[in-house]
Every structure is written in structure tokens, then in C-alpha cells.
Phi, psi and omega in degrees: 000113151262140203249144172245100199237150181242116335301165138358061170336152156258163194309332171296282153350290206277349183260351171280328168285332174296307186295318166296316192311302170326272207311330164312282208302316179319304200282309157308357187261287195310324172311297203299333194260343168208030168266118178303296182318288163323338152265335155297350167279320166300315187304324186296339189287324183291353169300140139331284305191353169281107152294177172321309173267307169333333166274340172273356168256309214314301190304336174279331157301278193293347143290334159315320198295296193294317192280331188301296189292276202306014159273305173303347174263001182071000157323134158280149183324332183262304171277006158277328171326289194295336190281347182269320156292354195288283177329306206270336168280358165267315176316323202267326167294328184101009198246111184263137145272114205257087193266134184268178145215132205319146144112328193269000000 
């Protein structure tokens, strides 16, 4: 993954950010695949029958879900915040995130 950032990263910085980013998404792919709650919150999203604010306690709940574990995991506290929020408005949106790296 490369980030285009003001100012500029150096190459450490941007592969320490990076090493984290992953490791959120590792640790949130594997929650959604064997976390019960989380997958009965997904399941809930695919009703014909969810209105609005339900999708929006759903989404705070799978950021809670998601904000936990990557705590339990030692993610810091400021990116398991935004990144447990992130996550759970792409879920509840339908929106996957794919991380590359140029050239590979």
C-alpha cells in the first residue's frame, strides 16, 4: 500500500502504518468470519425489512464489536477507534476494501 500524504512520509513511517493497517483489517476479516454477534449483525443487514435506524444501531454496534477486538489486540487506541468505525460504515454500506501494493 502506498499513502500520498502532506507532508510526505519516509519510507518507515509509511511501512509502520501500513503493518498496522493490515493487521486491523486481518484481525476485523477474521472477527466477521467467527464472531457470532457479527455475523448475526450482517445477517440482519440483508433483511428486506431493515429500516434506517436500525442500520445505524447495527453500524455502532459493529464498530463496538470491531473497536473491542482490535483493542484486545493491541491496535492503538486512535487508529482502533477510526479504523472500527471505518470498517463497520463499509460493512453496513457493502463496501470492501482491498489492500495492494504497486507492482505486486
Amino acid at each position: 500500500m502506498h499513502m500520498v500524504t502532506r507532508p510526505p512520509l519516509d519510507q518507515a513511517a509509511e511501512e509502520e502504518i501500513t503493518a498496522v493497517i493490515t493487521r486491523a483489517d486481518d484481525l476485523i476479516k477474521e472477527h466477521k468470519e467467527n464472531s457470532d454477534v457479527v455475523i448475526d449483525l450482517m445477517h440482519r443487514l440483508k433483511d428486506v425489512d431493515v429500516d434506517e435506524y436500525e442500520r445505524e444501531t447495527i453500524e455502532s454496534r459493529l464498530s463496538n464489536e470491531f473497536q473491542t477486538v482490535l483493542l484486545q489486540h493491541g491496535v492503538p487506541v486512535g487508529v482502533a477507534t477510526r479504523a472500527a468505525e471505518m470498517w463497520a460504515r463499509n460493512t453496513v454500506s457493502g463496501i470492501h476494501l482491498v489492500l495492494t501494493r504497486p507492482g505486486v
